[in-house]
C-alpha positions as CSV (number, residue, x, y, z in Angstrom):
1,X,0.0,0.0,0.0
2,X,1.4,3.7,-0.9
3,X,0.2,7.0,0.4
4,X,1.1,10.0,-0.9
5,X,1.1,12.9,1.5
6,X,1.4,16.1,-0.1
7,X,0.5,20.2,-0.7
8,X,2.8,20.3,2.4
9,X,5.9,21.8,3.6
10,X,8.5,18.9,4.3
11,X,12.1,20.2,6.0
12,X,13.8,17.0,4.9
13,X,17.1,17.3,6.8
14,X,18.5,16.3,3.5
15,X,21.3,18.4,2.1
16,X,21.3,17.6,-1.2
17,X,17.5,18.4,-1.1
18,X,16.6,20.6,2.1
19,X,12.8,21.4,1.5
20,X,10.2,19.6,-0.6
21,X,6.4,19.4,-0.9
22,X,5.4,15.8,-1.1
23,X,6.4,12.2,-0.6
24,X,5.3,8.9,-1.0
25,X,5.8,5.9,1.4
26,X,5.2,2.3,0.7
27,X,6.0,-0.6,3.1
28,X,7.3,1.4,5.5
29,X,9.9,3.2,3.4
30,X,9.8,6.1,1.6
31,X,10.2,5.9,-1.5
32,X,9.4,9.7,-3.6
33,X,10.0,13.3,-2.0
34,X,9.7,16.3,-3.9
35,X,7.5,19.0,-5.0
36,X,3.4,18.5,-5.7
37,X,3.6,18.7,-9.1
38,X,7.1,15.9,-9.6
39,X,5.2,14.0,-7.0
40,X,1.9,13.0,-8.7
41,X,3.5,13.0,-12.4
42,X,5.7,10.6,-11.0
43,X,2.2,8.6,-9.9
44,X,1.1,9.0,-13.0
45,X,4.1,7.4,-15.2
46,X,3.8,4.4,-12.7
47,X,0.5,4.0,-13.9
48,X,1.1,4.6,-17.8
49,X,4.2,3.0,-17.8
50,X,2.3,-0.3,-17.1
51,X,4.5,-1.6,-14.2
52,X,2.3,-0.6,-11.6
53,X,-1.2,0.9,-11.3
54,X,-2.4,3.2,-8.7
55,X,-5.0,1.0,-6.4
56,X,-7.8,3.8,-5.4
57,X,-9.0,1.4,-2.6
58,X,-5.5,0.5,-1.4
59,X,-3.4,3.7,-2.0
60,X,-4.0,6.8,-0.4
61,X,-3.8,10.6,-0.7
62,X,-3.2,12.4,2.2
63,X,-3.6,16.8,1.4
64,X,-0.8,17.8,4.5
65,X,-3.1,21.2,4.0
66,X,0.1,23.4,4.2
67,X,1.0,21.5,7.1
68,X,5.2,20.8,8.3
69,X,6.7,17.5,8.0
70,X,9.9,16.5,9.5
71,X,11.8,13.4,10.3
72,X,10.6,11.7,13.0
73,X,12.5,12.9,16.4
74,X,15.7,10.9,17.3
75,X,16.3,10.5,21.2
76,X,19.7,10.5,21.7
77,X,19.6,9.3,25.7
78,X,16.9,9.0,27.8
79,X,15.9,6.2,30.3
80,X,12.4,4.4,28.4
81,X,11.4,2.3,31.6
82,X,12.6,4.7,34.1
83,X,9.5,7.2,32.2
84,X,7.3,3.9,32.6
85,X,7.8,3.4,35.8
86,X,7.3,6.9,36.9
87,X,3.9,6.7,35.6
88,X,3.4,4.7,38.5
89,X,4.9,7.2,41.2
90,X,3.4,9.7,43.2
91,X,5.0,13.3,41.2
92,X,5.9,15.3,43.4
93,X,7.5,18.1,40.5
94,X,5.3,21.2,42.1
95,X,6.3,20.7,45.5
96,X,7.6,23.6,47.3
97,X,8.2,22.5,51.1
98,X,8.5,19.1,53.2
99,X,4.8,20.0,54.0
100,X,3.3,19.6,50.5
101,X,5.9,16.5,49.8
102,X,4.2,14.5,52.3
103,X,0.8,15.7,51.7
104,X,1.4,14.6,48.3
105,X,2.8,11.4,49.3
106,X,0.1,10.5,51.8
107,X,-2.8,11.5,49.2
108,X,-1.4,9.5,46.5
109,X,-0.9,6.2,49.2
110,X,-4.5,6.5,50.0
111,X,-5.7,6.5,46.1
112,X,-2.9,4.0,45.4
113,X,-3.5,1.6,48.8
114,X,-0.8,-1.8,49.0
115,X,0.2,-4.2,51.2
116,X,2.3,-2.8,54.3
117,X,5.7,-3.3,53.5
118,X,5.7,-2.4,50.2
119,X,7.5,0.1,48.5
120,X,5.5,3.5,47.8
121,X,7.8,6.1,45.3
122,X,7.5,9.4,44.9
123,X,9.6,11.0,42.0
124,X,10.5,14.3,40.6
125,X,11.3,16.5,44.0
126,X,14.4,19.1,44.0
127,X,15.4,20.4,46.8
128,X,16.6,23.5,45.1
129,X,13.1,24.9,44.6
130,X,12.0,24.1,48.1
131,X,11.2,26.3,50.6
132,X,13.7,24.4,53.1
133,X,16.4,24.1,50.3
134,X,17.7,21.4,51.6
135,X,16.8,17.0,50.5
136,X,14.5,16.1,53.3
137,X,15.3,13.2,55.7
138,X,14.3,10.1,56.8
139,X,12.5,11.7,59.4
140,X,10.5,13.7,56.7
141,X,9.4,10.4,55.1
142,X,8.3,8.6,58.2
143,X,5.5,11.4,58.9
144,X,4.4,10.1,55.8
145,X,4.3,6.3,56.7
146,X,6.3,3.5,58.4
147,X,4.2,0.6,57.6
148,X,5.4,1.2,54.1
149,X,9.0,1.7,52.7
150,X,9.0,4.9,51.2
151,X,11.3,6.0,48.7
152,X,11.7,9.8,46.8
153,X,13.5,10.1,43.8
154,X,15.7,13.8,42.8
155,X,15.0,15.4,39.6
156,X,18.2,14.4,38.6
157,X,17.7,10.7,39.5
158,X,21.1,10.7,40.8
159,X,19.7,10.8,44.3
160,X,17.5,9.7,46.6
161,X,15.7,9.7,50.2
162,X,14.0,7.1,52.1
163,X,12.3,6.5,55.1
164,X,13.4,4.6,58.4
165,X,11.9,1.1,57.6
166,X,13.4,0.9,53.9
167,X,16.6,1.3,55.3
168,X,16.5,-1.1,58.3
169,X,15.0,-3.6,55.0
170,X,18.3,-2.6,53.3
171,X,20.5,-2.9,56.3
172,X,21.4,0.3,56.0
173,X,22.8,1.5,59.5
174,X,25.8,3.6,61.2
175,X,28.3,0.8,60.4
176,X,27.8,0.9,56.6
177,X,30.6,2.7,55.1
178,X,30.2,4.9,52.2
179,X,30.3,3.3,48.4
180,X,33.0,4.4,46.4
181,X,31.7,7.0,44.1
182,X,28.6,7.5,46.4
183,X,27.2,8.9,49.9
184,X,25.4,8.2,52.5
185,X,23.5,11.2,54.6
186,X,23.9,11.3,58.1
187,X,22.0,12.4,61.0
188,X,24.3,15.7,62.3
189,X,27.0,14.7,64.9
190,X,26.8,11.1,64.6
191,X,27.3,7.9,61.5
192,X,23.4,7.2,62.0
193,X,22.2,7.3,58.2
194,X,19.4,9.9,57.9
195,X,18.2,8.4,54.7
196,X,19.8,10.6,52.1
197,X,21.8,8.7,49.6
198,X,23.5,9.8,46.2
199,X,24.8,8.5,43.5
200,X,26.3,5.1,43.8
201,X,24.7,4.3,47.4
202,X,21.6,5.1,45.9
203,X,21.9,3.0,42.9
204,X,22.8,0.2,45.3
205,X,19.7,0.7,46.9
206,X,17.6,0.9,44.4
207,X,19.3,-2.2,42.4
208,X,19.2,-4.3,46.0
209,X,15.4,-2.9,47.0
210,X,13.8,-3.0,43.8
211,X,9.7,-4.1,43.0
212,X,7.4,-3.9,40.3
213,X,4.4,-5.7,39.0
214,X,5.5,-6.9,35.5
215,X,2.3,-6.6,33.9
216,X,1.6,-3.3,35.2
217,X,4.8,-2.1,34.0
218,X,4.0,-3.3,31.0
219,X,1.1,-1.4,30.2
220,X,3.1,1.4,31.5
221,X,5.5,0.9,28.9
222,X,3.0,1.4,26.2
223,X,1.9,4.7,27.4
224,X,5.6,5.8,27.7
225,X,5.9,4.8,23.9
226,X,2.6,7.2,23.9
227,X,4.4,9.9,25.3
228,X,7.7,9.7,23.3
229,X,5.4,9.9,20.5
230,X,3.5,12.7,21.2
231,X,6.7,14.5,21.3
232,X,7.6,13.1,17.5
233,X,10.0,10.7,19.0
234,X,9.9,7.6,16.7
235,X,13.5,6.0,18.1
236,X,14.0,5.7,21.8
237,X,16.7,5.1,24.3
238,X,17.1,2.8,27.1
239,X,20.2,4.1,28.4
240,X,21.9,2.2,31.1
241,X,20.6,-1.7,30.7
242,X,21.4,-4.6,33.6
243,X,20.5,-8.2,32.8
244,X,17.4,-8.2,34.2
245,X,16.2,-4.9,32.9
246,X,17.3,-6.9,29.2
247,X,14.8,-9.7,30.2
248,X,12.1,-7.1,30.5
249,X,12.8,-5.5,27.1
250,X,13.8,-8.9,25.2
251,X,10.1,-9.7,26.6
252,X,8.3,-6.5,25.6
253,X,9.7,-6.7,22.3
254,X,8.5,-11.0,21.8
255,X,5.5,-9.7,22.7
256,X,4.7,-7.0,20.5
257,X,4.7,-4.2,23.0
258,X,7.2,-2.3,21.5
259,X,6.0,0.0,18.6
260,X,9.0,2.8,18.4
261,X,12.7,1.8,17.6
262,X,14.4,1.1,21.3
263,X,18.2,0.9,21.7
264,X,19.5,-0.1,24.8
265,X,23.0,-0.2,26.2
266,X,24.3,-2.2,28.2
267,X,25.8,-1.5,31.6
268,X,29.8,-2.3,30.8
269,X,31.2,-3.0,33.7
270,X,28.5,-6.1,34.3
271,X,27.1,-7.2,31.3
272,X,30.0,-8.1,28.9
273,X,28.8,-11.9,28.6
274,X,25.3,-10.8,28.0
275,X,26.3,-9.0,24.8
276,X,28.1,-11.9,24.0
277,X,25.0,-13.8,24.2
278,X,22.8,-12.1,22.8
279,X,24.7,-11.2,19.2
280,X,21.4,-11.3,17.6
281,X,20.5,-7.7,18.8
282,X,23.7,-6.0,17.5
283,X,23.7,-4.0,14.2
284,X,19.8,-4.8,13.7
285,X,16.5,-5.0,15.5
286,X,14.6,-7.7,16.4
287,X,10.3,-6.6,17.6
288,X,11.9,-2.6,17.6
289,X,14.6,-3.8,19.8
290,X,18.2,-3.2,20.0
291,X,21.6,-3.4,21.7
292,X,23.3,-0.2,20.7
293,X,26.5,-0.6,22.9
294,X,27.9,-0.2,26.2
295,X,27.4,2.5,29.0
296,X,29.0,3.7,32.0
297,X,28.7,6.4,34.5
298,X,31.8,8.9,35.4
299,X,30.1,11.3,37.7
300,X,27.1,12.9,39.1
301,X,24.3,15.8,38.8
302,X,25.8,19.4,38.3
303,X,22.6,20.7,39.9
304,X,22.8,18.5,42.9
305,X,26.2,19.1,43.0
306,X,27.9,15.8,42.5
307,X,29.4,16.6,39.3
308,X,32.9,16.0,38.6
309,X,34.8,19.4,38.7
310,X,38.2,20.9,38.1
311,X,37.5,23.6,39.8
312,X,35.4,24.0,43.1
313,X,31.8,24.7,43.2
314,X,30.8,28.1,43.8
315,X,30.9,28.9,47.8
316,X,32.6,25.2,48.4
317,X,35.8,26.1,49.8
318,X,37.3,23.4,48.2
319,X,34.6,20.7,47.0
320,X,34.5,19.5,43.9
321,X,32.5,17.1,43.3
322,X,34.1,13.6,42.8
323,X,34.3,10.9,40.5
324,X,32.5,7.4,40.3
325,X,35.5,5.4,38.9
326,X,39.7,5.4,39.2
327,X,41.6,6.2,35.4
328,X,42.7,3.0,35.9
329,X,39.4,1.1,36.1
330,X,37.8,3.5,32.6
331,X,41.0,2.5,30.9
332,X,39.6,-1.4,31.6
333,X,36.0,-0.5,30.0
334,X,36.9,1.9,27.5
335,X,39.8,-1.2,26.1
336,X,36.9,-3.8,26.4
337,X,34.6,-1.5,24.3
338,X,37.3,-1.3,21.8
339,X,38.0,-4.9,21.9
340,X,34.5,-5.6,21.7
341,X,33.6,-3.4,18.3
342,X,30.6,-1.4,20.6
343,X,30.0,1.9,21.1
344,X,30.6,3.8,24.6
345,X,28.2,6.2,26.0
346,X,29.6,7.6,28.9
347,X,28.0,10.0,31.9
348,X,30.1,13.3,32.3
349,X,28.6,15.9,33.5
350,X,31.5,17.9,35.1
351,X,35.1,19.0,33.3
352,X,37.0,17.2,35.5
353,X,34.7,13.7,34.3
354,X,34.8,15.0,30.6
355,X,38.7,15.1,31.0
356,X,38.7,11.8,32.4
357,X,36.8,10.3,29.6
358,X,39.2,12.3,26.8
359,X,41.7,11.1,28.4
360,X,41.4,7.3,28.7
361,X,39.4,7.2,25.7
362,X,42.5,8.8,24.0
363,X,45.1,6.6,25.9
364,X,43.1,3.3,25.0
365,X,42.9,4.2,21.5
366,X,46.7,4.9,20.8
367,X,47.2,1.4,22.3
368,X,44.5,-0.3,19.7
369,X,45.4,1.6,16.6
370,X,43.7,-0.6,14.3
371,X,40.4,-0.7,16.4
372,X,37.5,1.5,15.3
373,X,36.5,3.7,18.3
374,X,32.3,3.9,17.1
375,X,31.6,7.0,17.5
376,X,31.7,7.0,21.6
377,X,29.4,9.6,23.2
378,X,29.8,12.2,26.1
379,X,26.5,12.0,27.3
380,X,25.3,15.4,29.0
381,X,28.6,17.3,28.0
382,X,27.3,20.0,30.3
383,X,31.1,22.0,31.2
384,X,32.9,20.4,28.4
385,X,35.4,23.1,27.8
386,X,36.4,24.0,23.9
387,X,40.0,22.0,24.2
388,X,38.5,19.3,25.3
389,X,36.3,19.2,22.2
390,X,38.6,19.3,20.0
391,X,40.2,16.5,21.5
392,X,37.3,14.3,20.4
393,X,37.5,15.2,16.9
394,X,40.2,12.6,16.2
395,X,38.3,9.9,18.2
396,X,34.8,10.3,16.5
397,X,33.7,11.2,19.6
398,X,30.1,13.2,20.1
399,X,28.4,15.1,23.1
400,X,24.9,14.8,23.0
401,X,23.7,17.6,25.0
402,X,21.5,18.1,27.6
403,X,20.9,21.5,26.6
404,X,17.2,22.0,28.6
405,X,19.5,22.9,31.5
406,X,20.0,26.1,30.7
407,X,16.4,26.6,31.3
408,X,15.0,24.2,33.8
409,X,18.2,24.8,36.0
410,X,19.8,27.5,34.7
411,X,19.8,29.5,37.8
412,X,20.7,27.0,40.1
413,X,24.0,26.9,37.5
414,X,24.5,30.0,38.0
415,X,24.6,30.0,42.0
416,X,26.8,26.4,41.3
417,X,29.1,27.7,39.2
418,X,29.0,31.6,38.5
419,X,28.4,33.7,35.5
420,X,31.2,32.6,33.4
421,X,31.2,29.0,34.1
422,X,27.8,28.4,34.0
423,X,27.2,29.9,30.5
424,X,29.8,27.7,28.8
425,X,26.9,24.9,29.8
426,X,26.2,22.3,26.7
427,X,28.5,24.5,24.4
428,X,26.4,23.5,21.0
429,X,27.5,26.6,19.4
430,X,31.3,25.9,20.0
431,X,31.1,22.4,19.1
432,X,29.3,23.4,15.7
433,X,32.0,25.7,14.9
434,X,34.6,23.3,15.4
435,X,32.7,20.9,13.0
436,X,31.5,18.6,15.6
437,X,28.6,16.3,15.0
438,X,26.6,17.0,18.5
439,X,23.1,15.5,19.4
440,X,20.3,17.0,22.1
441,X,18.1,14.9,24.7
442,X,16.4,15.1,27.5
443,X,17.3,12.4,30.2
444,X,13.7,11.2,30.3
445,X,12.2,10.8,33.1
446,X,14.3,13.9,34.5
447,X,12.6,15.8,32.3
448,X,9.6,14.8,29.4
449,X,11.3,13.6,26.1
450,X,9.6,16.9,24.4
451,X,12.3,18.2,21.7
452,X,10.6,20.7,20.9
453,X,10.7,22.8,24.3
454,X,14.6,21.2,23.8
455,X,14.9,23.3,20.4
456,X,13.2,26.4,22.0
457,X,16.2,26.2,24.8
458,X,19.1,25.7,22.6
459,X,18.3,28.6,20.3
460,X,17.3,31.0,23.0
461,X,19.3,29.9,26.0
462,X,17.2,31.6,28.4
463,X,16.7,30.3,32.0
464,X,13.5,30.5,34.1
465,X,14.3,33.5,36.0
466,X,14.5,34.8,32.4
467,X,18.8,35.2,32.3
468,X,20.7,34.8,29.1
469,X,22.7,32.3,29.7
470,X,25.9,32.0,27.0
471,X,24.4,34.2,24.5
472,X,27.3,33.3,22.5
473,X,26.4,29.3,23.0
474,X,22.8,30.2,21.1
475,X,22.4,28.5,17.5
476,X,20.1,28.3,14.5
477,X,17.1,26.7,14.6
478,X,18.3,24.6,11.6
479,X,21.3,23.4,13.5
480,X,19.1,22.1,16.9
481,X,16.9,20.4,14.4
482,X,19.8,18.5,13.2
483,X,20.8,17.6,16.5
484,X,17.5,15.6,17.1
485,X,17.1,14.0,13.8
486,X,20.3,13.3,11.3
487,X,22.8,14.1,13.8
488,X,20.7,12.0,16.2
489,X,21.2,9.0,13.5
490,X,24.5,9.1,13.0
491,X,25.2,8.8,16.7
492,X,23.0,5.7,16.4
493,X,24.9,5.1,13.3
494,X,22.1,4.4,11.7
495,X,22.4,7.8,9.1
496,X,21.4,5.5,6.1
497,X,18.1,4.6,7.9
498,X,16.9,8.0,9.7
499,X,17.3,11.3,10.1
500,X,16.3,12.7,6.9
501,X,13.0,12.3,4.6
502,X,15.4,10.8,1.9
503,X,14.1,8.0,-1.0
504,X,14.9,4.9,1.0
505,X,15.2,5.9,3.9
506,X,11.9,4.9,7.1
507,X,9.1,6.3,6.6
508,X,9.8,7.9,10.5
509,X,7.7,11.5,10.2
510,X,6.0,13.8,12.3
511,X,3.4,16.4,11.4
512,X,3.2,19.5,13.1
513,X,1.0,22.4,12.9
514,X,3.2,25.0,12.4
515,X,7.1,25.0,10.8
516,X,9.9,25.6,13.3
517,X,12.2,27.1,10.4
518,X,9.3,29.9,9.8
519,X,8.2,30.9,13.7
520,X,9.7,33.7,16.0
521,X,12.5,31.6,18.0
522,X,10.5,32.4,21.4
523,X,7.9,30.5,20.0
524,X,9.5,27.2,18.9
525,X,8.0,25.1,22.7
526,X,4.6,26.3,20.9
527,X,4.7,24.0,17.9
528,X,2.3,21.7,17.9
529,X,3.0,18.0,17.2
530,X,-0.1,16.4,15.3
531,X,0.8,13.5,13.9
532,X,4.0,10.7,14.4
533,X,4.7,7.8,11.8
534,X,6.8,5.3,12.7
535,X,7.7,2.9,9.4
536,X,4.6,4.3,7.5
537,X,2.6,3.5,10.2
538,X,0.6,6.4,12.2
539,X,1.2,5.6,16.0
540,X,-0.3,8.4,17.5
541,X,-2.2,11.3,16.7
542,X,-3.2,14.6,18.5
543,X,-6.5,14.3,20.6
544,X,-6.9,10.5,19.4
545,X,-9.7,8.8,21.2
C-alpha cells in the first residue's frame, strides 16, 4: 500500500534536497519526495508505464493542507522504563516545602493503597526549589508512613531519600561505610544514616530494594511509547541496561509491546557476557529492539552538585565534586569496548569527568590503533570546555547535550558555578563551529522527552528566572533540528536509515501544525505536534480517542 502525503511543507534534513512538498511511502519506506507537481506526475508514469497501477482502494492521498513534515524525532539518551515506571509514582514536581511532599505522598498512598511493606515512590522532588532548600530526611518520610517503605527520587535521578523502615529492609545502618563514588547522609554529629543517599549508594539501593508488577509495568510501557510519540520521537533510548532490565525489554519486544525503535545499552562494567550472548540484537532489531552498545557512569548531577569538577563549586571552599570510577578502572571499559567493536556512551557531567573520559578514551585508542572507536558519546557534556572538544575530533567522539539545563536549571547553574562558568553549559555553538557532529536529549524521566521545548532552549538559552545564559552558545534553529534528527542517527549510526526524509530511507515522520524554520525563536515550545509515523505506520495522533 502507498500514500502520498502532499501540498505540504516537508524540511527534509537532507542536504542535497533541504525542502520539498510531497512524498510517498510504501512498506514502511519512503520511496518519492519532492515537490506537488514531480510527485503525482511521477504517480502517473507508474500507472502509464504499465509496471504498476495506482489501487484507489489501497493507495491513499493524504492533502498535508500546508502543514510541516519532519523526520521523525531521534532520542539520543533517555531512560524508556525509568518514564514507565514513573507513571506509577506519586510526582511530586510542584512541590515547594516538606509540608506539601508528604501531603502529596500521603494522598497519592490512599488513592494508590498496598500491602504494608511495600515500596511507595515518589519521583521528581528538587530540593533546590523548596522552601527548606535542603533534601528532606528520613524523618520527613516517616510522617508520611512507616508501615510502608518509602522512597523519593531527585529530579536528577542521581539521588534519593528514604524512610526509616526501607533502610533497616536494606541494612542500612551507622556501620555501613560509604560506596565508592557515592554517599550516605547522616544524621548531624553522629554515623546514623538519615536516609539521604547519592549517587552510587543510591543505585545500590535501588538495584538491592527493587519491586514492580510486570504486567503493570508493561502497560506502562505502552503509554511511555505514547508519550515519546507525542513528542515526535519515533527512536528511543534505554540508556543504562542490567541483565534483568534486558529480560524485560527482550520480553516487551517478543510480545509486541514495542511500537517505536528502542536501543539499549548495556551496563559495561557487568554485562560483557550478555552481549556476548545475545549477538542477535547487534547491528539490527529484532520486535523494535536493540543493543546499541555499552554505558558507563563517570560522575554525578551538576545541579545536585555531584558533578565532577576541576575547579570547586561556587561557595565550596574546596569541594568538587568527585568521581565514580579510578583512570585505571575507565582505561579497563573503555579497552573492552574497543575490543568488543561497541560503542561507549559515557555520563560526564563535570570537566573534571569529561577530561577523564578524553583522556582514557584517547590513551586506549593509541594502544589499539587498528580498532574503530564507534563514534563514543559524552552524554550530558554540560562543562565540556572547547580543548576538550577538540580533543574528540580525532576519536569520533560526540556530546549529545542536555541543553534544557540552561532553562529548567539554569539558575541554580549560576549559584553552582557563577556567571562565566555556567554559560559555557552544553557548548552547541562551539562544538558546531569546530565541525562537531553533537546531538540533544532530555534524560527522560528527568525531564519529558519533548524536543521541541529542547529546540526552544538551545536557540534562546534563556533560564526560568528569564537570564541569558551564553548568548554566545545560542544556535540556528536549523542546527538544533539536526541535532534531534540526522545528527541523532549518526550517533545511532544508523544515518542511512533515519534522520532525513530521503528515497529509502523509514518512513519515521512527524506532522506538526506550524514549521519551526518559519516561527519567531520564542515561539519554537509552541509547535504543535499532530501527527507521528513510525515505518509508514501512524502511532499516535493529537486528541486521538
Amino acid at each position: 500500500m502507498r500514500t502520498i502525503f502532499y501540498h505540504g511543507t516537508i524540511v527534509t534534513m537532507d542536504e542535497e534536497r533541504p525542502s520539498a512538498g510531497a512524498m510517498c511511502i510504501e512498506d514502511g519506506k519512503i520511496r518519492k519526495v519532492g515537490s506537488d507537481e514531480e510527485v503525482l506526475a511521477w504517480k502517473d508514469a507508474l500507472t502509464q508505464s504499465g509496471a504498476t497501477e495506482w489501487n484507489e482502494s489501497e493507495d491513499t492521498m493524504v492533502d498535508l493542507n500546508g502543514k510541516t513534515v519532519l523526520p521523525g524525532f531521534i532520542d539520543a539518551h533517555s531512560h524508556f522504563t525509568g518514564l514507565a515506571n514513573s507513571l506509577m509514582q506519586c510526582d511530586l514536581s510542584e512541590a515547594e516545602s516538606f509540608d506539601e511532599i508528604v501531603s502529596l505522598m500521603r494522598k497519592f498512598l490512599a488513592e494508590h493503597p498496598v500491602e504494608e511493606g511495600t515500596q511507595v515512590v515518589g519521583c521528581n522532588y528538587d530540593h533546590n526549589f523548596l522552601k527548606e532548600q535542603r533534601h528532606p530526611d528520613k524523618f520527613v518520610l516517616d510522617r508520611i508512613s512507616t508501615r510502608h517503605e518509602i522512597v523519593l527520587v531527585h529530579a536528577s535521578s542521581h539521588m534519593g531519600v528514604v524512610n526509616s523502615p526501607a533502610l533497616e529492609h536494606a541494612g542500612i545502618t551507622a556501620e555501613t561505610p560509604d560506596p565508592e563514588g557515592g554517599r550516605y547522609g547522616r544524621v548531624a554529629g553522629s554515623q546514623e544514616p538519615d536516609g539521604y543517599m547519592e549517587e552510587n549508594a543510591f543505585i545500590h539501593f535501588q538495584n538491592r530494594s527493587a519491586q514492580f508488577d510486570m504486567a503493570k509495568l508493561l502497560e506502562m510501557m505502552e503509554k511511555a511509547q505514547d508519550i515519546y510519540a507525542s513528542h515526535g520521537v519515533t527512536t528511543i533510548q534505554e540508556g543504562m541496561v542490567n541483565e534483568g532490565l534486558f529480560q524485560l525489554l527482550q520480553y516487551a519486544a517478543n510480545q509486541n509491546i514495542l511500537k517505536l525503535d528502542v536501543v539499549g545499552y548495556l551496563d559495561v562494567q557487568t554485562c560483557r557476557q550478555l552481549m556476548k550472548e545475545h549477538q542477535e540484537y547487534q547491528n539490527t532489531y529484532g520486535n523494535h529492539l536493540k543493543i546499541g552498545g555499552y554505558k558507563v557512569f563517570l560522575d554525578g548531577s551538576p545541579q545536585g552538585r555531584t558533578a565532577w569538577m576541576l575547579e570547586p563549586y561556587e561557595d565550596s571552599k574546596d569541594y568538587h565534586g568527585y568521581p565514580v570510577l579510578s583512570d585505571e578502572r575507565l582505561h579497563e571499559l573503555i579497552t573492552i569496548a574497543l575490543e568488543d567493536h561497541q560503542q561507549l556512551l559515557a555520563h560526564c557531567n563535570g570537566d573534571a569527568a569529561a577530561e577523564q573520559y578524553v583522556t582514557q578514551f584517547e590513551k586506549a585508542a593509541a594502544e589499539h590503533p587498528g580498532l574503530d572507536t564507534m563514534r563514543p558519546v559524552m552524554v550530558h557534556a554540560q562543562l565540556v570546555h572547547k580543548e576538550q572538544l577538540k580533543r574528540m575530533i580525532p576519536l569520533s567522539m560526540m556530546p549529545s547535550f542536555f541543553v534544557a539545563h540552561t532553562y529548567y536549571w539554569g539558575d541554580i547553574h549560576l549559584k553552582n558555578f557563577g556567571l562565566e562558568r555556567a554559560s559555557r553549559i552544553s557548548p552547541a555553538n562551539t562544538a558546531g563551529k569546530l565541525g562537531l557532529p553533537f546531538t540533544f536529549h532530555q534524560d527522560s524521566p528527568v525531564l519529558q522527552p519533548d524536543m521541541l521545548k529542547t529546540i526552544w532552549c538551545a536557540v534562546n538559552r534563556r533560564t526560568r528566572g528569564g537570564v541569558v545564559l551564553g548568548e554566545e552558545e545560542r544556535i540556528s534553529v536549523e542546527d538544533a533540528l539536526r541535532a534531534v534528527t540526522i545528527h541523532a542517527a549518526y550517533q545511532y549510526r544508523e544515518e542511512a536509515q533515519k534522520g532525513s526524509i530521503t528515497a529509502g530511507k523509514a518512513a519515521d515522520f512527524v506532522i506538526l501544525d506550524q514549521n519551526p524554520l518559519a516561527v519567531a525563536p520564542e515561539e519554537l515550545a509552541d509547535i504543535a505536534v499532530l501527527e507521528t509515523y513510525k515505518d509508514g505506520v501512524r502511532c499516535w495522533r493529537r486528541n486521538q480517542v
